[in-house]
KOLVO-588922 format. One record per atom (N, C-alpha, C, CB): residue in three letters; x, y, z. Coordinates in steps of 0.1 Angstrom, whole numbers, padded with zeros to 4 digits, always signed. Atoms other than C-alpha are relative to their C-alpha. Glycine has a CB too. Example, Ala and Ser with C-alpha at 12.3 -4.5 7.8 and 13.67 -1.06 7.14 Angstrom:
2
ala+0009-0012+0000 ala+0123-0045+0078 ala+0009+0012+0000 ala-0010+0000+0012 ser-0009-0011+0000 ser+0137-0011+0071 ser-0008+0011+0008 ser+0004+0005-0014 
//
This chain:
238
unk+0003+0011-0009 unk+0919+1126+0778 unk-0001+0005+0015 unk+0011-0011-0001 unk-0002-0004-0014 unk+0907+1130+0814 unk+0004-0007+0008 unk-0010+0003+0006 unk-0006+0009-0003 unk+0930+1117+0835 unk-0002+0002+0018 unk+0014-0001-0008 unk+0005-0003-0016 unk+0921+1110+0873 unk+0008+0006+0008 unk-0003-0012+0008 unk-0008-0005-0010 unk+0938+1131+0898 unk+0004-0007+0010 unk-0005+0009+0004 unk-0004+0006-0014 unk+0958+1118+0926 unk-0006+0012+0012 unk+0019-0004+0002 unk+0011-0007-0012 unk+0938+1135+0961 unk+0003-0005+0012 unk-0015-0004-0002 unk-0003+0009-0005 unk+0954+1132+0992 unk+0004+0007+0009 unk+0007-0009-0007 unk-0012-0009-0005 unk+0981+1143+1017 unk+0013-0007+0002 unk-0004+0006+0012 unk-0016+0005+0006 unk+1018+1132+1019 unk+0003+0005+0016 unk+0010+0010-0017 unk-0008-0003-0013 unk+1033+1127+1057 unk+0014-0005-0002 unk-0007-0007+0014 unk-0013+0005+0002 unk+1069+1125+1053 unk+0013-0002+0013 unk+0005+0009-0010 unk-0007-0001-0013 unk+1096+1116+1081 unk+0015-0005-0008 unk-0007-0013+0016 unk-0013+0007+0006 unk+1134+1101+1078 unk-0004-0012+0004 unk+0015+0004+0006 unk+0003+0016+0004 unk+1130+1066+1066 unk-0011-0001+0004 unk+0008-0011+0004 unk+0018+0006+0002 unk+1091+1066+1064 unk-0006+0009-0007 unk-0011+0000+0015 unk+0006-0009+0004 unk+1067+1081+1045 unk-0020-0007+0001 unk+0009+0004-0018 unk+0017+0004+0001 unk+1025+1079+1045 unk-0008+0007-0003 unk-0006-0004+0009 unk+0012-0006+0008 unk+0999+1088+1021 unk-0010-0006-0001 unk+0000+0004-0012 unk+0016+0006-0002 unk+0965+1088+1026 unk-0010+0011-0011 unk-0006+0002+0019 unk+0005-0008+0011 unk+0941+1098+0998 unk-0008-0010-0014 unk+0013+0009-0004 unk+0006+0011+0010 unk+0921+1083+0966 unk+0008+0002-0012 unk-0017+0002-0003 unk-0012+0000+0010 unk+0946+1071+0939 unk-0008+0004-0010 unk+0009-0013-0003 unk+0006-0008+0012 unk+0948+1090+0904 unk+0010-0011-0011 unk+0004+0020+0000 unk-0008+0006+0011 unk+0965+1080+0871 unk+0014-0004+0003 unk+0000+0010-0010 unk-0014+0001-0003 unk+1001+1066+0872 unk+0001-0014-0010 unk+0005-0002+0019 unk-0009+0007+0011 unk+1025+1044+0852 unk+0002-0010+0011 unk+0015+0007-0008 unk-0008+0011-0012 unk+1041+1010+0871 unk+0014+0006-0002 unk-0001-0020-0005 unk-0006-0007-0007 unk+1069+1023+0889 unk+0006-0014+0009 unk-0009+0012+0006 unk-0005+0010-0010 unk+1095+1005+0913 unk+0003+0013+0010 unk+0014-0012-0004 unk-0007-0003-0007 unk+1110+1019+0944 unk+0007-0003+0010 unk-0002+0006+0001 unk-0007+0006-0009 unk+1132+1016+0973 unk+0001-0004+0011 unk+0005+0002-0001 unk+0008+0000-0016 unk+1107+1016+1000 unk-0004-0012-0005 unk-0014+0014+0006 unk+0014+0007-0004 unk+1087+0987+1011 unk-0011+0005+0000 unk-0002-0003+0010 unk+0014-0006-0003 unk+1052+0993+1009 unk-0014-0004+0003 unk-0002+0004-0009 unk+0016+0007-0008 unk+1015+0985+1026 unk-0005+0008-0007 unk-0006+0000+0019 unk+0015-0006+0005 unk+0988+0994+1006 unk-0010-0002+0005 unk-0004-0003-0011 unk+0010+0005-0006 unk+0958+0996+1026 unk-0013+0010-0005 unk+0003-0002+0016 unk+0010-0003+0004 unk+0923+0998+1019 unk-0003+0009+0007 unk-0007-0008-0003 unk+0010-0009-0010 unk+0899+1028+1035 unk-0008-0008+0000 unk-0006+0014-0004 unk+0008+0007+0001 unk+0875+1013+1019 unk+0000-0008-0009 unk-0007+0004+0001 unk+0002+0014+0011 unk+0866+0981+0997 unk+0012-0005-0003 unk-0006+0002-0015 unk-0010+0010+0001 unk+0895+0965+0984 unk+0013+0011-0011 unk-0009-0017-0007 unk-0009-0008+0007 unk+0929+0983+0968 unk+0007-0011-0009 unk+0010+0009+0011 unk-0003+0008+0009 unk+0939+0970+0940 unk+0012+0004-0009 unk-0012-0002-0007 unk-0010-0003+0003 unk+0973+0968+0927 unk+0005-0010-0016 unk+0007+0000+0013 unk-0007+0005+0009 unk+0989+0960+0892 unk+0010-0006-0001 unk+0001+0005-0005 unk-0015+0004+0001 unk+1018+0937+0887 unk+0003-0001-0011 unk+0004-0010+0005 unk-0005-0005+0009 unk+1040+0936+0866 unk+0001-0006-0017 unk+0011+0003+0006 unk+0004+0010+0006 unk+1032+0905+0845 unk-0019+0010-0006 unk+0001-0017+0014 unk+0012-0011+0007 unk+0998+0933+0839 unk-0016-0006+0009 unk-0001-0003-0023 unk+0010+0005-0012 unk+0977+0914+0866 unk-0004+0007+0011 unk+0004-0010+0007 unk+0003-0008-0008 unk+0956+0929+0887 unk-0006-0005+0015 unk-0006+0008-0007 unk+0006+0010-0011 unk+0954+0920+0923 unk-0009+0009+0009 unk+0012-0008+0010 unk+0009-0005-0005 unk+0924+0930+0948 unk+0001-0007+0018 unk-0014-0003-0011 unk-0001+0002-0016 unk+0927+0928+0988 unk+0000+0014+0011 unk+0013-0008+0002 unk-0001-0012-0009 unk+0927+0947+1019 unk+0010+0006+0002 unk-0003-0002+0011 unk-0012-0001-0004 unk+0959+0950+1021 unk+0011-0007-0012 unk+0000-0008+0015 unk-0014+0005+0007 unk+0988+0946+0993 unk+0012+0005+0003 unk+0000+0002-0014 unk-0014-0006-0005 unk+1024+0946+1004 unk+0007-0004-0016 unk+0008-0011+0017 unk-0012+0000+0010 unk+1055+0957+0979 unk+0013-0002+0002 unk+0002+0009-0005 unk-0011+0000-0010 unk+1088+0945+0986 unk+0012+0012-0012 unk+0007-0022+0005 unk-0009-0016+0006 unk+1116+0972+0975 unk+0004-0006-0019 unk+0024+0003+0012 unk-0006+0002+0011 unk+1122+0974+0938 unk-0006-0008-0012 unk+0011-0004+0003 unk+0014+0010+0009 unk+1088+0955+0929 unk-0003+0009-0015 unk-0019+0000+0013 unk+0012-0005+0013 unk+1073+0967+0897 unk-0012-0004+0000 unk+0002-0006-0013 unk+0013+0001-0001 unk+1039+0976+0904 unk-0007+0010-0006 unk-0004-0001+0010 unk+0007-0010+0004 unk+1008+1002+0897 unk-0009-0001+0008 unk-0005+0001-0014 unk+0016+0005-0006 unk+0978+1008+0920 unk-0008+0008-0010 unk-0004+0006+0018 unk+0015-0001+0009 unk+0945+1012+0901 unk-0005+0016+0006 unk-0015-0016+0007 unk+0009-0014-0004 unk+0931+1047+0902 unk-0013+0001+0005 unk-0002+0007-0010 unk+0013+0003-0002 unk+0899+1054+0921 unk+0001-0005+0013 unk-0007-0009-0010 unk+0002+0008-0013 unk+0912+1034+0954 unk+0000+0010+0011 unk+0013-0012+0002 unk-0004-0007-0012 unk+0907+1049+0987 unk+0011-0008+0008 unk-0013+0003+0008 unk-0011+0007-0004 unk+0938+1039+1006 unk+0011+0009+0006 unk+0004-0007-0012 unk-0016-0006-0008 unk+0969+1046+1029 unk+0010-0004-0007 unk+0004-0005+0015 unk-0013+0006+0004 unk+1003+1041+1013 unk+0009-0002+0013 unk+0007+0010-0010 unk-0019-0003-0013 unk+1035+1032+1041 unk+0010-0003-0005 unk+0004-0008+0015 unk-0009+0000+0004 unk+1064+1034+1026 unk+0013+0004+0011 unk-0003+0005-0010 unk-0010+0000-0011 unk+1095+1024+1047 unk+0012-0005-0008 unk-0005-0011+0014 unk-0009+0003+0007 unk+1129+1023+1038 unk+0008-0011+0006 unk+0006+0010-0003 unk-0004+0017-0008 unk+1143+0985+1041 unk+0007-0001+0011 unk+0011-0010-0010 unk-0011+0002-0014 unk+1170+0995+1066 unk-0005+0004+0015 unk+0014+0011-0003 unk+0007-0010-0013 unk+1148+1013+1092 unk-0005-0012+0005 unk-0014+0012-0003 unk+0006+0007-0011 unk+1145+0994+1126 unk-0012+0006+0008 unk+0011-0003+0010 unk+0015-0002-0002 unk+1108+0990+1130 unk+0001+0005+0016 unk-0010-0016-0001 unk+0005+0001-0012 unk+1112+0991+1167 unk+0002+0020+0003 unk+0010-0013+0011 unk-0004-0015-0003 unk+1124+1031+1164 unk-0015+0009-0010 unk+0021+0003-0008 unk+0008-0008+0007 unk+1094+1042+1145 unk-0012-0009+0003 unk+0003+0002-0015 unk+0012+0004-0002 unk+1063+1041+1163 unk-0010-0003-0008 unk-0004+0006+0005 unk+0011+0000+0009 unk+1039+1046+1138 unk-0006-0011-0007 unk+0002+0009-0009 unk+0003+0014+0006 unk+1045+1011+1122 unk-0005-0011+0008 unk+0013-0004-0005 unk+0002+0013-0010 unk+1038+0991+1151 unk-0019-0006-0006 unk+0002+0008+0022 unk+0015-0004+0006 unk+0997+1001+1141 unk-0002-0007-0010 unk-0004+0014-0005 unk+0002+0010+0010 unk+1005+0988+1106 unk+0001-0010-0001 unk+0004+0001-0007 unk+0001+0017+0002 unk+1015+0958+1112 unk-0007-0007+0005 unk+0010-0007+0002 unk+0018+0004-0007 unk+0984+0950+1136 unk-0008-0003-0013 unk-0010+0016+0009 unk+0008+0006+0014 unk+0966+0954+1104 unk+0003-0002-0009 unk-0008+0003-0005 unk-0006+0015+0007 unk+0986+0931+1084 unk-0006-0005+0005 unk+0012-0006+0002 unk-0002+0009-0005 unk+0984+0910+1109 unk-0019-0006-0001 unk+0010+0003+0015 unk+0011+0002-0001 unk+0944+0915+1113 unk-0011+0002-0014 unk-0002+0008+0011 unk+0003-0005+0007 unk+0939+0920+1077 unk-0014-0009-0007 unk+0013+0003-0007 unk+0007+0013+0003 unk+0910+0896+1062 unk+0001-0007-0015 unk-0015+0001+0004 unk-0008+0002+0012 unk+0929+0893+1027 unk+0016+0010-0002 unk-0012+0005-0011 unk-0014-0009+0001 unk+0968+0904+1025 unk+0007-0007-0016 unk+0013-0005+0017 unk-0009+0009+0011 unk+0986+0896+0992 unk+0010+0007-0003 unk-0005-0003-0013 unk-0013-0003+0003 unk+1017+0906+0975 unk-0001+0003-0016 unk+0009-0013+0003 unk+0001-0002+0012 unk+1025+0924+0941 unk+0009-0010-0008 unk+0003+0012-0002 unk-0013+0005+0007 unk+1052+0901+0931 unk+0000-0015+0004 unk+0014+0008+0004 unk+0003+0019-0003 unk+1036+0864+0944 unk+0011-0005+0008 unk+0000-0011-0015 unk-0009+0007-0014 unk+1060+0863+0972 unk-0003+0005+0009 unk+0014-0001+0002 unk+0005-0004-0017 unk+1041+0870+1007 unk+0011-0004+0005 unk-0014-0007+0008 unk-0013+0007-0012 unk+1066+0849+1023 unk+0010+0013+0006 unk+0013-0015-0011 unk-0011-0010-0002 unk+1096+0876+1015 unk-0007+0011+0002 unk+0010+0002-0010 unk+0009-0011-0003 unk+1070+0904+1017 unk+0002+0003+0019 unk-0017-0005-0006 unk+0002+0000-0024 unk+1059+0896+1053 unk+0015+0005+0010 unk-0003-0025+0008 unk-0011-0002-0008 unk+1095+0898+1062 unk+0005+0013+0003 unk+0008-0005-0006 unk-0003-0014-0005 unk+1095+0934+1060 unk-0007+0006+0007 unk+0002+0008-0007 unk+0009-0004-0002 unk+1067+0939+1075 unk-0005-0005+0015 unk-0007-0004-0010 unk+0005+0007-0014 unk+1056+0912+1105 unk+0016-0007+0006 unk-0015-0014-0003 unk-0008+0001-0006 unk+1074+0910+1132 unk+0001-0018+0005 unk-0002+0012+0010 unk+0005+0010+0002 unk+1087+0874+1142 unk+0008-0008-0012 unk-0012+0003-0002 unk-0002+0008+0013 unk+1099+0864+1109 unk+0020+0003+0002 unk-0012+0008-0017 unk-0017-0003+0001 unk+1137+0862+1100 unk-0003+0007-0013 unk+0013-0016-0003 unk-0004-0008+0011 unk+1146+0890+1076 unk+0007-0007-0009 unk+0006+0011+0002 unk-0009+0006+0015 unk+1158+0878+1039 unk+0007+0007-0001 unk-0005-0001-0013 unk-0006-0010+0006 unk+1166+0911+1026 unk+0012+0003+0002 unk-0005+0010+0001 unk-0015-0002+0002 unk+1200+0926+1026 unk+0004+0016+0007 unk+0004-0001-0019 unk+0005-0017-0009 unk+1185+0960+1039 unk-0001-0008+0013 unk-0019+0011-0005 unk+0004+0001-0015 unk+1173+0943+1072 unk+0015-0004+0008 unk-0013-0014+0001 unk-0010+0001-0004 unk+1209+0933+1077 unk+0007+0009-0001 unk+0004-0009-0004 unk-0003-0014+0000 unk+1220+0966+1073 unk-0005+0010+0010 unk-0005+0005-0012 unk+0004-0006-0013 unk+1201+0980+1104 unk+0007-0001+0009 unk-0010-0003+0005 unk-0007+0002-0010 unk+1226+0960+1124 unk+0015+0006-0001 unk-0001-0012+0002 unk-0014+0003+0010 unk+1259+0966+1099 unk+0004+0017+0003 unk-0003-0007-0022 unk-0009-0018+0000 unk+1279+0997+1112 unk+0008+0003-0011 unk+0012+0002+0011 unk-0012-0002+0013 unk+1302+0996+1082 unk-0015+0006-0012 unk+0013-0021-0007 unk+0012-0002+0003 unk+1263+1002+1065 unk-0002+0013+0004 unk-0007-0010+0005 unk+0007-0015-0006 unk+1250+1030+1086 unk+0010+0007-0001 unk-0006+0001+0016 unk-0012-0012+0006 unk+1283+1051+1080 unk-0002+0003-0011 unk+0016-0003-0001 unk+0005-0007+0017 unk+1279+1048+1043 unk-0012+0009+0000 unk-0005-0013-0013 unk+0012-0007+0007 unk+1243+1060+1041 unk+0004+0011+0007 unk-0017-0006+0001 unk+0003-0017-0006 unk+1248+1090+1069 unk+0008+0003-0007 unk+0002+0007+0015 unk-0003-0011+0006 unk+1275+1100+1046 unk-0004+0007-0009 unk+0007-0002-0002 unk+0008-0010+0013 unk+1260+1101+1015 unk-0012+0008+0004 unk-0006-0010-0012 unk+0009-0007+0000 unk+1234+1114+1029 unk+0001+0013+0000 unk-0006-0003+0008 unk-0005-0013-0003 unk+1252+1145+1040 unk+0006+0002-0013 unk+0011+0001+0013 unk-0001-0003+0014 unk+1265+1148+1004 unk-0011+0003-0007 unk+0006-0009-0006 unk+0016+0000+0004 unk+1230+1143+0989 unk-0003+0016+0003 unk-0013-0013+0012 unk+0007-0011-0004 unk+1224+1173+1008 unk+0006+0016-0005 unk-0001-0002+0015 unk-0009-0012+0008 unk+1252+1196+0991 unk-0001-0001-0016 unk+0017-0001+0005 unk+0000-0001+0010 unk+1244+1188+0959 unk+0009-0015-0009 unk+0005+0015-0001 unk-0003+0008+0008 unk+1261+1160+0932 unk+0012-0008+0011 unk+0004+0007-0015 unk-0007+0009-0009 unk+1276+1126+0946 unk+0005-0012-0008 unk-0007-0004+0011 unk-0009+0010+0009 unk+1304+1103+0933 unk+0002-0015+0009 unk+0015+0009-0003 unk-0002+0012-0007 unk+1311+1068+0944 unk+0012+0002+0004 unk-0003-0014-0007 unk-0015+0001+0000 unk+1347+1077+0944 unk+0000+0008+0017 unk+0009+0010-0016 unk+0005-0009-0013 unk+1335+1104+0975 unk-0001-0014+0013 unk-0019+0009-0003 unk+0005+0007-0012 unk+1322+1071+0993 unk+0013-0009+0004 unk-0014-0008-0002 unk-0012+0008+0000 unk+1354+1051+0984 unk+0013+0007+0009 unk+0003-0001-0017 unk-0007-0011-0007 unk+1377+1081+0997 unk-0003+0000+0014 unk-0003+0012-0006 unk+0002-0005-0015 unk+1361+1083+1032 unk-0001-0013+0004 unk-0013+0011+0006 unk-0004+0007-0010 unk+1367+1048+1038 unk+0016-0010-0006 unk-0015-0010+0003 unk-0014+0005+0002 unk+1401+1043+1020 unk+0002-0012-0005 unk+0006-0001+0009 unk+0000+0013+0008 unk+1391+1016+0996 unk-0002+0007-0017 unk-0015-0011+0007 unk+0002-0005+0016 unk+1386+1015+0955 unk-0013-0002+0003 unk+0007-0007-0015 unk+0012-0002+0002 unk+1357+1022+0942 unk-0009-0014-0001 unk+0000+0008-0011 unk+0009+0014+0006 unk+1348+0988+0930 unk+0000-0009+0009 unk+0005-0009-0014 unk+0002+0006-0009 unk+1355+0974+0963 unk-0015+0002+0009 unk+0012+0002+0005 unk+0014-0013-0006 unk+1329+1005+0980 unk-0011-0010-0009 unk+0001+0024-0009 unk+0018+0000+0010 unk+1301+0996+0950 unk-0005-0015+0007 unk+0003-0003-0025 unk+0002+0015-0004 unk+1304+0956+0959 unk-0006+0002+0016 unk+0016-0010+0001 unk+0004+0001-0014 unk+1299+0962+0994 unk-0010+0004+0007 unk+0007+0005+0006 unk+0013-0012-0001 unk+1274+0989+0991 unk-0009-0008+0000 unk-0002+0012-0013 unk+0010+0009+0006 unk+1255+0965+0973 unk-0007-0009+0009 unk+0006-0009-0011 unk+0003+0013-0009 unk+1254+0936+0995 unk-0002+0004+0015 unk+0014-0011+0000 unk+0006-0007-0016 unk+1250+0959+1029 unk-0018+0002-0003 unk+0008+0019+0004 unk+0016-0006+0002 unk+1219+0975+1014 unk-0009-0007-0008 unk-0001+0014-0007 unk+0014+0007+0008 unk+1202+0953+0991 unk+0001+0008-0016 unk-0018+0005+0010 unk+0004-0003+0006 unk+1205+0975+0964 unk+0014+0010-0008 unk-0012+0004+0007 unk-0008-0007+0009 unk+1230+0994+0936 unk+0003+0016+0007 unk-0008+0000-0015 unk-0004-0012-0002 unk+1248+1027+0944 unk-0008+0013-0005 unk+0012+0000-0005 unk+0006-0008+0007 unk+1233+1046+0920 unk-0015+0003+0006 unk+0002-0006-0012 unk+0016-0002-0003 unk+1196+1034+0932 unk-0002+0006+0009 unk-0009-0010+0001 unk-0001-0004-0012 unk+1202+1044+0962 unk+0001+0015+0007 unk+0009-0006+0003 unk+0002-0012-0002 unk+1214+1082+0958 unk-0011+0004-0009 unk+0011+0007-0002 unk+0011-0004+0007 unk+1185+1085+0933 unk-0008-0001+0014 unk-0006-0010-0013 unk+0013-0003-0013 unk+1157+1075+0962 unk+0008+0012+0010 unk-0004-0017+0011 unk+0000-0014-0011 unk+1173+1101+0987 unk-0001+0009-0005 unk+0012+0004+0009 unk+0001-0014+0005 unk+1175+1129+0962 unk-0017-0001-0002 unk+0010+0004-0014 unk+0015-0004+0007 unk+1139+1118+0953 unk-0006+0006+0014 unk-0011-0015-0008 unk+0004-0003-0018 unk+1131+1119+0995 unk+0005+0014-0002 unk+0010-0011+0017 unk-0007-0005-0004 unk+1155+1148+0995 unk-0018+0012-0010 unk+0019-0003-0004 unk+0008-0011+0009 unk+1131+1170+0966 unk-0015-0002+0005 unk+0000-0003-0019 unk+0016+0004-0005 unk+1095+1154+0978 unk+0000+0012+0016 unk-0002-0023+0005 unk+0000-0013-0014 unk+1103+1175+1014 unk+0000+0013-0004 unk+0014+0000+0008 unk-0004-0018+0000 unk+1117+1207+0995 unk-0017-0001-0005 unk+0017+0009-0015 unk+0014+0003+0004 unk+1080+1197+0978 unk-0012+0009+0007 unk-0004-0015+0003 unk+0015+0003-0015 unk+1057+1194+1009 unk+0002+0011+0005 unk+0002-0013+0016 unk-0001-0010-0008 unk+1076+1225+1022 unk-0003+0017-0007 unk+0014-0002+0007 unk+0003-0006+0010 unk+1063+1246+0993 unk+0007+0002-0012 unk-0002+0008+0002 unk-0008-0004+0014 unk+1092+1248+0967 unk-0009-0008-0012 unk+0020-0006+0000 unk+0003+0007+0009 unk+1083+1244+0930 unk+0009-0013-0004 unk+0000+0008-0009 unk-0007+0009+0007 unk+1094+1216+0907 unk+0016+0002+0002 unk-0004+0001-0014 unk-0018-0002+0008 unk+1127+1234+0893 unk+0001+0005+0016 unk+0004+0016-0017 unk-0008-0005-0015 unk+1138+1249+0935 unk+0002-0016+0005 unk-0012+0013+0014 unk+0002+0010-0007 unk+1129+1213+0942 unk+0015-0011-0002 unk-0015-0005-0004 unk-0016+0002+0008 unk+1156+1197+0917 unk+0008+0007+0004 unk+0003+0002-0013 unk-0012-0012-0003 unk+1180+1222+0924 unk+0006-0008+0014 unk-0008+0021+0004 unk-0001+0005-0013 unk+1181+1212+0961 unk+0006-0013-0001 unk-0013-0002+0006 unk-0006+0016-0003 unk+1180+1177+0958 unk+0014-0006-0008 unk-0013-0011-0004 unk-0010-0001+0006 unk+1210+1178+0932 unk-0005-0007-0014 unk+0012-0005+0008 unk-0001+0004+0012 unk+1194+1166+0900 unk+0002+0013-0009 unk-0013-0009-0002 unk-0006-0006+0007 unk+1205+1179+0867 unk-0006+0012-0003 unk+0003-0006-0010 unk+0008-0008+0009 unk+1175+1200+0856 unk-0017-0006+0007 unk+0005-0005-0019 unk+0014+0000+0003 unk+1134+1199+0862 unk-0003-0014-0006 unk-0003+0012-0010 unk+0005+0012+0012 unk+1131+1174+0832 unk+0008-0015+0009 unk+0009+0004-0022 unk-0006+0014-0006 unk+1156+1149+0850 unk-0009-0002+0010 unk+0016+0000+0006 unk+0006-0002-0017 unk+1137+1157+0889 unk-0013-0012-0007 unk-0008+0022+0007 unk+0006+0005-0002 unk+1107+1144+0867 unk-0005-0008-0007 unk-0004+0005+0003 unk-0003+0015+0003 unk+1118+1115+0847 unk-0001-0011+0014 unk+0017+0000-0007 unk-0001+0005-0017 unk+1127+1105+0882 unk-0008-0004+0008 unk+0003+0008+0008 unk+0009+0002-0006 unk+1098+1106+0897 unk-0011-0005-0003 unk-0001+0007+0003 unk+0009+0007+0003 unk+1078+1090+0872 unk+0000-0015+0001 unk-0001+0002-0010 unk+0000+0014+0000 unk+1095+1061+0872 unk+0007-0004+0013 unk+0008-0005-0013 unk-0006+0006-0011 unk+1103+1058+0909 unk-0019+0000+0007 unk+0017+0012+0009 unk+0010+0003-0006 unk+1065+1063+0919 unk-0010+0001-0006 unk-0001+0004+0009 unk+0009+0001+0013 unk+1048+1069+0884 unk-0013+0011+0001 unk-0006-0017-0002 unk+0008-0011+0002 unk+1030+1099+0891 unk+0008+0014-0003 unk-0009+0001+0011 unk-0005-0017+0005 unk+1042+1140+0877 unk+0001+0006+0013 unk-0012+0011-0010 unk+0000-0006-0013 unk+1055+1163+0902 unk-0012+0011+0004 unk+0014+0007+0002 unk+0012-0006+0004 unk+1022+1184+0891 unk-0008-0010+0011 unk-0005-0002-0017 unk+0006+0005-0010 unk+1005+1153+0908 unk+0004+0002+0014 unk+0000-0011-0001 unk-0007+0005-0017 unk+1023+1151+0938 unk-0003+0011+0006 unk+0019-0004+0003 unk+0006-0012-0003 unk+1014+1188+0945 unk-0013-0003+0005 unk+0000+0010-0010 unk+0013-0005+0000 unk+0983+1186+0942 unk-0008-0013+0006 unk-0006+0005-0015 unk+0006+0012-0013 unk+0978+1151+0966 unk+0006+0010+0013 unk+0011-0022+0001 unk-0011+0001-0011 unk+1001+1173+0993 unk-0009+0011+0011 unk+0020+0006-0005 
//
C-alpha cells in the first residue's frame, strides 16, 4: 500500500509548536495542545471522531479532541499548550488575526464556542488550563516535573513529596489546575521532550532514551496515538 508521506518542517519552542507542510497518512489521535489548522490553500479538512469529515479555512482543536486531518492538505498546524499566556508568545497574536479574518472557522468536536476560547482573545476562558496560567500552586508543579521529565522517569509520589501532601491529594489538584490527568501530562512533555532530541538530529531509540520512555517501541506507540503519525514520519516532515 502506498501510503502518503507527511512533507513539511516542524518549528518547535516551550509551549508552542508549528508545522507547515502537506499532510500524509495518520490515524485519529488526541493531544494536549490546542490546535489551528489552517489552510495554505483550499480548504483543510479534518476528521472527527464520530468519522465526519469537516472542510474550512481554518479548523480549531480543543486539547484532548479526537481528530485526523485528511492527507493531501496544504496547511499550518499551531499547536499551543492550554496553559501558555498568549500575551508572552508573539507569534500567536498573527494566528488569531486569522481566526478572527478566517471566511469559514469550525471545530472538530462541534463546539466553536469552547474552541474560540483558546484561541480569540476577549472571550472568558472555560478550560481549566487557562486558569492555570494565573495559579502559582500550578506553575510550580509543571516547572517541577518538568525538571524531572528531563532526568529521566517520574513518579506522582516525587510531585507529592515537594509539596508535602499525599499523593491522591497532588493527582486531584493536578487535575483541576491543568485540565488534564497526571499521567497525560508527563506523556505530552516527554513526547515535546523526544520531538526536540528529534529536530536536533537524534534517532528514534537516542530520542526515547532522553525523553525517559521505556524503549523505542513505547516512544512510538506514543506518538501514534498522541499525533498519529511514525517517528519515521516525523523525520522526514522535519
Amino acid at each position: 500500500m502506498n501510503r502518503k508521506p507527511w512533507d513539511g518542517e516542524l518549528e518547535i519552542a516551550e509551549g508552542w509548536a508549528v508545522w507547515r507542510g502537506r499532510t500524509g497518512e495518520g490515524r485519529t489521535h488526541r493531544h494536549v495542545a490546542a490546535q489551528a489548522a489552517f489552510a495554505s490553500t483550499g480548504f483543510v479538512e479534518v476528521e472527527r471522531a464520530c468519522g465526519a469529515i469537516v472542510a474550512a479555512d481554518c479548523v480549531l482543536v480543543e486539547p484532548l479532541s479526537l481528530h485526523r486531518i485528511v492527507p493531501g492538505c496544504e496547511v499550518e498546524l499551531v499547536f499551543v499548550e492550554p496553559w501558555v499566556r498568549w500575551s508572552r508568545v508573539p507569534i500567536l497574536a498573527s494566528r488569531r488575526e486569522r481566526i478572527r479574518c478566517a471566511s469559514s472557522v469550525t471545530d472538530a468536536s462541534k463546539r466553536i464556542p469552547a474552541a474560540e476560547a483558546y484561541w480569540l482573545p476577549g472571550l472568558t476562558p472555560s478550560g481549566a488550563g487557562h486558569r492555570s496560567q494565573t495559579d502559582p500552586w500550578a506553575a510550580e508543579a509543571r516547572a517541577h516535573l518538568d525538571r524531572l521529565v528531563a532526568h529521566g522517569g517520574v513518579r506522582l509520589s516525587e510531585l507529592a513529596n515537594h509539596f508535602e501532601l499525599s499523593g491522591e491529594r497532588v493527582r486531584h489538584r493536578f487535575s483541576r489546575a491543568t485540565g488534564m490527568p497526571f499521567k497525560r501530562y508527563i506523556l505530552w512533555r516527554r513526547m515535546r521532550l523526544s520531538v526536540l532530541c528529534m529536530t536536533a538530529g537524534a534517532n528514534a531509540t537516542q530520542a526515547a532514551h532522553e525523553a525517559g520512555f521505556a524503549d523505542s517501541a513505547h516512544f512510538a506507540r506514543s506518538l501514534k496515538a498522541m499525533f498519529g503519525i511514525s517517528a519515521t514520519q516525523l523525520v522526514s516532515s522535519g
